[in-house]
N, C-alpha and C positions, 0 to 999 in steps of 0.2 A: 777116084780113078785108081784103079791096083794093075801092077805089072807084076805078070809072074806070080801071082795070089798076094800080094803085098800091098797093102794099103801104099798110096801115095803120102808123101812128107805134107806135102801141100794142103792135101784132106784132112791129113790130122792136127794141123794147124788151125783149119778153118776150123772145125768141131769144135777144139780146145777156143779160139774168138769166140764163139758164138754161144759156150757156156760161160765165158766171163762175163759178155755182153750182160746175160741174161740174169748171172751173180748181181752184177754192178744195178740192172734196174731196180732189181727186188731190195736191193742195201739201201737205195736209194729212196726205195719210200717206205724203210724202216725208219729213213733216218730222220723226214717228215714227223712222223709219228712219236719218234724220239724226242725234237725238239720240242714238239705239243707238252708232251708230259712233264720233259725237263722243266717249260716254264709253269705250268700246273702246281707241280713238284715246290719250286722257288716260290710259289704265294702262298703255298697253305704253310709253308718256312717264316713265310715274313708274319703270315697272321699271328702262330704260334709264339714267335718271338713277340711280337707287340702284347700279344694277351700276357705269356710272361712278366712283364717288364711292368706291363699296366697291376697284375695281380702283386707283387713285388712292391710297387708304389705301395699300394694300396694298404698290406699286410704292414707295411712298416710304417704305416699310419704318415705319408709323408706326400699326400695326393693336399690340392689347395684347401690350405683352412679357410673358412670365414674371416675376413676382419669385422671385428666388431665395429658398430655403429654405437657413439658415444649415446644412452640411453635406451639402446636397442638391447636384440637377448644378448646372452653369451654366446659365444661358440659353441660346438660339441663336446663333451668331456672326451680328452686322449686329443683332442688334435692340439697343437701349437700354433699360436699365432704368430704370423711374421709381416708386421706390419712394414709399407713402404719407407724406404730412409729417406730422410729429408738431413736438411745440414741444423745443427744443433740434437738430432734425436742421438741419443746413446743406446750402446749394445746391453748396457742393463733391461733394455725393453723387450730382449730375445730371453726364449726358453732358454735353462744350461746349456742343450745340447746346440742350438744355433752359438748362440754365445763361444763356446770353445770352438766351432769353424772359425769364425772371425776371428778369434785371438789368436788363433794360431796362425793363421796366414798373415795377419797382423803385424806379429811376432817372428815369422820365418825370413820377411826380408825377400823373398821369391814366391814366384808362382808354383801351384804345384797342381799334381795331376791330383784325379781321385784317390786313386791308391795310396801315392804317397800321404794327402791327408789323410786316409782311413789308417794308415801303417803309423801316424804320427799324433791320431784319437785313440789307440791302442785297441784299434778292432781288427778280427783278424781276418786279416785279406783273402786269405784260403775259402773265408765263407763268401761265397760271392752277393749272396741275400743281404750280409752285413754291409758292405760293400755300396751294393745299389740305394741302399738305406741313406748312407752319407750321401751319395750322389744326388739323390733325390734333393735333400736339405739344401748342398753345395747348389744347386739350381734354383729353388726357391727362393734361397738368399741372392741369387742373381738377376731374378723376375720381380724381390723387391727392391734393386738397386743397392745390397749391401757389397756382393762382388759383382767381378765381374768376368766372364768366360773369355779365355785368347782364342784365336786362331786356334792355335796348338792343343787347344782344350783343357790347359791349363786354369787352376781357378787363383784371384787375385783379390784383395781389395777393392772398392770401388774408392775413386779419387774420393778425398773430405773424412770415409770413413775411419776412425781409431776403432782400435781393438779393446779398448775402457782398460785402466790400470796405467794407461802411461801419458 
């Protein structure tokens, strides 16, 4: 409605509604669209990160060895065997590299994170490859009952085991 050639306030209220209205639908099923992708988006993230991690294992040679079967083959050459702990076995049965996790956490008196034992094996933390490499072992030693994982994700001794030397 215009008075005197003037648009009404009223009228240009309603116009200025009725293009928000019509903002607000079309946001609205952008934002349908949006969420689709966003979670799209998060799984091809998650794949990438697992193929990582799995490729990472794998390169540092620290994916499950075979246990040998007493008269059976050997293993594969390059992997290490980390046979289950029972009470009486000693850590002279672990490869060096298994061997110094346990001594060390052994010997620390506390639990520690990854880092800190890869910062306390003298590898360097910055490389995150190097890193995932101890974690891997730190795990394996815990799936054969040498440590064992907290809550906290802290890696520990498993009760019974010594660290050999003391």
């Amino acid at each position: 409605m215009e008075v005197f050639g003037m648009p009404s306030v009223i009228g240009l209220l309603e116009e200025r509604e009725r293009a928000a209205t019509q903002r607000g639908e079309a946001l609205r099923g952008r934002r349908t669209g949006f969420w689709r992708e966003l979670r799209e988006a998060e799984l091809d993230w998650e794949r990438f990160v697992v193929s990582r991690e799995t490729r990472v294992e794998v390169l540092a040679g620290t994916g499950d060895a075979e246990v040998p079967v007493p008269g059976g083959p050997e293993p594969s050459p390059g992997r290490s065997v980390v046979p289950s702990w029972r009470a009486g076995l000693d850590v002279a049965v672990l490869s060096p590299e298994y061997q110094r996790i346990v001594q060390l956490l052994s010997a620390s008196g506390t639990a520690l994170t990854c880092k800190e034992l890869a910062s306390e094996l003298g590898v360097d933390v910055m490389a995150k490859t190097k890193v995932e490499g101890v974690r891997s072992r730190a795990r394996r030693l815990v799936e054969r009952g040498w440590l064992i994982r907290k809550p906290s994700g802290r890696f520990a001794p498993a009760a019974g085991v010594r660290g050999g030397g003391s």
